[in-house]
Every structure is written in C-alpha cells, then in structure tokens.
N, C-alpha and C positions, 0 to 999 in steps of 0.2 A: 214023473218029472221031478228034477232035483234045485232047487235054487240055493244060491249062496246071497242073504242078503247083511250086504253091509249098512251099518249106522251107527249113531252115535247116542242113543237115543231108543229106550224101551222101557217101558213103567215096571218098577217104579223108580227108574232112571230115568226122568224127562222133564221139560221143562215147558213145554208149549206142544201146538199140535203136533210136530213131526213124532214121537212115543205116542201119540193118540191112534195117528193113522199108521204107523206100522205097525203096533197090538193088532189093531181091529183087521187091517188087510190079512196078517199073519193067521188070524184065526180061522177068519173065512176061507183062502185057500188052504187051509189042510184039511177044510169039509172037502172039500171039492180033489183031494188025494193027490195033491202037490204036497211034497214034502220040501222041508225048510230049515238050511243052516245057518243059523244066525249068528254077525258078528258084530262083537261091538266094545267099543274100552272098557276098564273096570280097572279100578283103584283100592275099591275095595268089595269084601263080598255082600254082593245084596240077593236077596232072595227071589226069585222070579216063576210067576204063575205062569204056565206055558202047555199048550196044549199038546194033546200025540202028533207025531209030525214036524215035531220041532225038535232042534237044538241049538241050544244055548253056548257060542264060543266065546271064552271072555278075554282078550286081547289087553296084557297089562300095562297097566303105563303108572306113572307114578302121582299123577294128584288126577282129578276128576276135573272134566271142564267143568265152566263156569255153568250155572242158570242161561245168563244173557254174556254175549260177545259183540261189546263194543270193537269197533275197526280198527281202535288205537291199544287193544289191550290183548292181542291173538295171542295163548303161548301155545307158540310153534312147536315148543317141546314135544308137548303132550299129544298133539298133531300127528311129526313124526314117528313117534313113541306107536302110536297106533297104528302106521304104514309100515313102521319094519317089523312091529311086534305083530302081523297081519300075514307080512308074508312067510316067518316063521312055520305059525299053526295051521294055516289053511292047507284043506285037504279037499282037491278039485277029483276025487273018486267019483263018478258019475253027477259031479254037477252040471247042469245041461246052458245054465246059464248064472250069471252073476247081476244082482241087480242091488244097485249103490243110491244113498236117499242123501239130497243135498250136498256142501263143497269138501265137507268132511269125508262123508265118507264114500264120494270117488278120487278124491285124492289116494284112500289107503286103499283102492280097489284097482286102481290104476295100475300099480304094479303087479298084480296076480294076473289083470288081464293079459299083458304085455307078459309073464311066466308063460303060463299055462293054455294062453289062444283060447278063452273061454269069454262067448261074447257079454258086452257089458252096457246095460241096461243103464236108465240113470234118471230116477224121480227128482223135480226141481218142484223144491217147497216154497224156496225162496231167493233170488238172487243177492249178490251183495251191493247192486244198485238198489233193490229194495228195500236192505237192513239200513244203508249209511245214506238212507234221501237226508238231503240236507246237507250233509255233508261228503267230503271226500273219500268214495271209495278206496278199502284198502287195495293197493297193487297184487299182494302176493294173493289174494283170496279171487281178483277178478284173473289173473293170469293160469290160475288153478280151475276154474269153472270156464274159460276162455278153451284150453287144452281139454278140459272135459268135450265141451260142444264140438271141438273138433276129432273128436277120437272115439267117444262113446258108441256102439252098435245102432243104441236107440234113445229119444228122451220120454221122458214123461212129463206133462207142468201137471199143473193142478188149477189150472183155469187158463180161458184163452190169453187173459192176458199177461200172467207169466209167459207164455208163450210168445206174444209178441217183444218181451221185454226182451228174450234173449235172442227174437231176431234182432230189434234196434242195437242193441249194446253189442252181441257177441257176433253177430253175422252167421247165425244158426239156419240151416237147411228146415224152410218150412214142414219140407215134407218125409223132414227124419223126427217130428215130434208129433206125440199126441197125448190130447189133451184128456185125463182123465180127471174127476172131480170129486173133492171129498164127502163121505159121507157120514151118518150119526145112528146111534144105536137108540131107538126111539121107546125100547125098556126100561132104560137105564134112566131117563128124565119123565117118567109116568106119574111118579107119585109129586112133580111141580105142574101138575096139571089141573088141580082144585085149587082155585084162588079165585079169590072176589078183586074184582077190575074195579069196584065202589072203592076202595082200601085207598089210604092215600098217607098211610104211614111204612110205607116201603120203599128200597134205595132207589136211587139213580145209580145203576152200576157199568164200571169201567171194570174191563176181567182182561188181563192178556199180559204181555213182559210190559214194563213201564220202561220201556224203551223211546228213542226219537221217533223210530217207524209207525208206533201206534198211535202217536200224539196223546198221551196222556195230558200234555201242558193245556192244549185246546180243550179239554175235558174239562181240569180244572178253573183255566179261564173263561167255559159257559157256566159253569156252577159257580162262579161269581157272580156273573151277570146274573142268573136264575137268581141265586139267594138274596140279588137286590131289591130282588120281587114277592117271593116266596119263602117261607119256612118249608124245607127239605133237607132229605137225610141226602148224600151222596158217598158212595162208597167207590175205591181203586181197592182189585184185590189183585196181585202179581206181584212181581220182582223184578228188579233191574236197575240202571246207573242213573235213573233219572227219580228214583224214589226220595232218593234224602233233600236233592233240591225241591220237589213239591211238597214235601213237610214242610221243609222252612217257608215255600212261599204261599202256605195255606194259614199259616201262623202271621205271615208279614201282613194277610190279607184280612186279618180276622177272621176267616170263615172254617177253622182249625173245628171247629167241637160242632162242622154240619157237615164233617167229609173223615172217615174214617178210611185208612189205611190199614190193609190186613197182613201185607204181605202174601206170599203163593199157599194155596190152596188146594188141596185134592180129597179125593172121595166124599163121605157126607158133609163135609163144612161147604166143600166146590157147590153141593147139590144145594146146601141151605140157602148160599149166594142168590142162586137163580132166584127159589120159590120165595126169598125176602126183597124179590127185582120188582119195582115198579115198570121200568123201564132200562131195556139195556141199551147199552152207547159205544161203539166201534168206529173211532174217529179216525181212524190209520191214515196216512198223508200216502201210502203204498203199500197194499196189503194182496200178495197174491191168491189169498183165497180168505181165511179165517176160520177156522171149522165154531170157534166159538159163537158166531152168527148163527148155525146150526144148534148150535146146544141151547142157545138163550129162547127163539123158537120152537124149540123142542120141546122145552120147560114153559111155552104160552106168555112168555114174557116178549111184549110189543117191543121192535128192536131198530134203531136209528144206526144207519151205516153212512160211512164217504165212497161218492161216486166212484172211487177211487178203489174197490172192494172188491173181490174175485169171485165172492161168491154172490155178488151180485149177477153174478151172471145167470145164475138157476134158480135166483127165487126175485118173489116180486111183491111178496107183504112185509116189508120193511118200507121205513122212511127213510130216503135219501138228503143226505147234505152234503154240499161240497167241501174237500177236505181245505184244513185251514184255513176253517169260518167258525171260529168259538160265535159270536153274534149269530150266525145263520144256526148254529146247533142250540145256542141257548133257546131261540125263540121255536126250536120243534121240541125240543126237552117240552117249553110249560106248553107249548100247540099239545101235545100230550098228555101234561097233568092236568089241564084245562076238560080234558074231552076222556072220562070214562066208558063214552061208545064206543069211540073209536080207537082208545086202546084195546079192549076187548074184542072189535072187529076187526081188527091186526093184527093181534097174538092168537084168533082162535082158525082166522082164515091160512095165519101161519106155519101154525099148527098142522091146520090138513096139508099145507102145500109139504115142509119140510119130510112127509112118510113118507113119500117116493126115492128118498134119499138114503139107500139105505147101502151098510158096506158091501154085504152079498153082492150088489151090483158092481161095487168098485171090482173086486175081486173080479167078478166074473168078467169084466174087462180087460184088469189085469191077468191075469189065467189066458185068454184069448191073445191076450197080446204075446207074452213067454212062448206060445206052441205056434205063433205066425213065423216070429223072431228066429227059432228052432229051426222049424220045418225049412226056411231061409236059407238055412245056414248048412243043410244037411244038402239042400236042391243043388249047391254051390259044392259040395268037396266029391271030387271024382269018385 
C-alpha cells in the first residue's frame, strides 16, 4: 500500500504536536510495509532523518510558516504557494490513497484529490474554533475545514471531542469520523524517570505554543497567586504571540525572577524540562487532545489538565481543573507542593497508565483504517 501524506509539518520542521504525531505515525507504518510519500512546504533546505519507506517531497514556497498562527496574521501566500506548488510535483503512480493532517494541508490536498480521484483521508489535530476560543474565528480557515468535512473520503480526530466539535460547528457526518488517539514513545522519556518526589526545588512547568488556546495568562495568573504563598521556581517553555505580553506582565507583577521563559525547546533541553518538572500544568481553555500530557507522564512528572482536554479522555492519573480558573489551578498547584505522596502517587500510577499508549497502536489503527477505506473504494468501481 502506497500513501501520499500531505503536511505541513515534520521534525525538525515543527512546532507542536502535529511533526510529533506524523514522525512517530510515519515510522510505525513503514514497519508495518506501507510505504509513504511525504509532502510538505520548504523554504529552505533542512535535513530530514527518515526511514526506508519513505519519501521526502519538498513543495517550495518562499518564506516558512510561522511557529504559531494567530487568526488575524494567515499569510495566504505561503498557503497557496503550497496548493499549487502541490499539484505541480505530485505523482499519484500507485498511490492507493491520500491522507491530509489538519486545514493546511487539505486545503493543498484538495486539489490533487479533485485531479487524480484518489480518495482523501483527513486527520483533524485541531479545529480553528479551537485555535481562536475567545475570539473570532477566521472565515477563510473555517470555510476551508467546512468544505473539507464536506468532501473528504474519511476523517480522523484525535479524541472524541474533536469529534463532536466538528459535528456542532461544521455539521460533520458522525459516522464518516473516527476517532483515533495519540500516542508516546515511552523510550525516549526513560532516563526522566529517577527523580525524588521529596525535591521541592523543581519548576512548575507550562510547555506548549503560548498561544490564547493554551491559556498561558491563567498559568501565569495562578503562579501569582501561588507565589503570594510560596517561594517557587515557575517555568513557560514555547513560543508564540502571547510571550512578549507575559514578560511584561510578570515584570508589572513583580514575580519576573520566580518564572522563567525559555522560549521553544527540542531534543535534550525538551527532555531536561520535564526531569527539572515539579509539576506539569496544561490549562488549555480547548485543547483537542495534547500529546504533551503524555510526555509530562511519561517523564513521572504529576500533571494538572483543564476539563476541557482530549487526552483526558484515556488517562485518569492527572488532576483536573476547570479551564479558566487561575484560583482553582493555583490552589491544586500548592494541593501538590503541599503533598509529596501524592505527587509521587500520581506521577508513578501515571506512569504505568501512560504504556499502553503507544504509536504502534496508533498506526496499527491507522493502517486498518487506509485498507477498509481501500478495499471500499475498489467494492464500489465496476
């Protein structure tokens, strides 16, 4: 079997989960003897670790997106740059299907489909009601993901309740979606699994885009109210449009030299994050899944999510708080610093839960799903 997967988005071009879960998907189905053409922008040349069973299409455009894509800053250019420069180089020689990750990239997928009648798959990371809570969705991004839901073969979310988002908002055929869920490479976070839960000179970390979706603000505004209480370190490591105003408003607050800003982070600094975690903090206001909930558990570090979390959905040793309650998160923050048991009953009962979550299984769903989809499609032409 041949897939053609569109993205925008593959390490070390990436900026959040979506390059996390297509590497790891990518790798597991070419054990499994799916072979894989991968497309995706490029601005300039980066170097790409890739396994047998792959290749690497680079689709040129002239600047790189951004890290983070606020709703009022899309350049459309670069957008279409990768839709025409898409249908250019693609070469549908025995690809048996097409499978497009988030609004980017079925937007540039959309037109190959519509070429070549090659059906078209369509992983939803995140919707653009979930990037712009708070604010006004952009038009041209919901009207692009609207014509998706109506036109795509098949979907994917990445938890149930992506799932229902795009039935409320887009009027999505319940039962043209399924829900697959991300998973974690529990290798790769091994050596954050010796640590003393007695410690109490380790962060409060916030890791993700500092974006409006994650609530970074609520983060900083419980780590106020903590610090009125406590001497704590607090650490934000990511990037995004909301970084420079929490500078200034950690300076305005005094609390500037008990919260350090890293900016984005990958490979061993990402790993040192975790294992220097007291506790991790994923306040999202709408977060359709989070894979970093998986990594902070992975790494044994006790982890505080909002109701409002998708990967709450398959794990249950986390603490929950309602999102858009700095007060309700400050007071599970120190209910944590408070209690060395029961961090370490958290992060260790966590621990075991998070193994079962492994990509192999993604894949192996996904793989199940490409040869249903198939076989489908072959039942159907005379």
């Amino acid at each position: 079997m041949k897939i053609a997967m569109i993205s925008w988005e593959y390490p070390p071009q990436f900026s959040g989960g979506l390059g996390i879960h297509c590497q790891a998907l990518v790798q597991e189905l070419v054990k499994q003897g799916v072979f894989i053409d991968y497309y995706l922008p490029s601005s300039v040349h980066t170097e790409f670790d890739i396994p047998d069973g792959m290749v690497i299409h680079r689709v040129d455009i002239d600047q790189p997106f951004p890290a983070y894509l606020p709703s009022d800053n899309i350049i459309w250019k670069s957008v279409e740059q990768f839709r025409v420069g898409l249908e250019k180089i693609f070469r549908p020689e025995g690809v048996n299907l097409i499978h497009a990750h988030d609004w980017m990239g079925v937007h540039a997928a959309k037109s190959i489909n519509e070429l070549y009648h090659v059906p078209l798959l369509w992983t939803v990371h995140s919707t653009e009601y979930d990037r712009a809570v708070g604010l006004s969705p952009h038009p041209g991004i919901v009207a692009i993901e609207q014509d998706a839901v109506q036109s795509t073969t098949h979907i994917i979310t990445v938890s149930a309740r992506a799932k229902a988002t795009l039935e409320a908002n887009y009027n999505a055929n319940p039962g043209a979606i399924s829900v697959i869920y991300n998973g974690i490479e529990m290798a790769y976070f091994q050596n954050s699994l010796n640590r003393d839960y007695n410690r109490t000179d380790g962060n409060v970390l916030f890791l993700g885009r500092v974006t409006g979706q994650k609530a970074p603000d609520d983060f900083l505004q419980a780590a106020r109210l903590v610090l009125a209480e406590r001497d704590v370190r607090f650490m934000i490591t990511g990037d995004g449009e909301m970084l420079g105003p929490l500078r200034r408003r950690a300076r305005s607050w005094k609390i500037d030299k008990h919260v350090t800003f890293t900016g984005t982070l990958t490979g061993e600094p990402l790993l040192e994050c975790y294992r220097n975690a007291q506790i991790y903090v994923l306040p999202s206001i709408s977060e359709p899944f989070g894979i970093t909930v998986l990594e902070a558990m992975a790494s044994g570090v006790p982890t505080i999510i909002t109701t409002t979390t998708g990967a709450g959905e398959i794990v249950q040793n986390v603490h929950r708080v309602e999102p858009r309650s700095p007060g309700q998160l400050a007071k599970a923050i120190l209910k944590l610093l408070d209690n060395p048991d029961l961090r370490m009953a958290l992060a260790l009962e966590g621990v075991r839960e998070v193994r079962q979550f492994s990509w192999k299984a993604v894949a192996d769903q996904t793989h199940q799903l490409y040869s249903h989809l198939v076989g489908q499609l072959q039942r159907k032409e005379p």
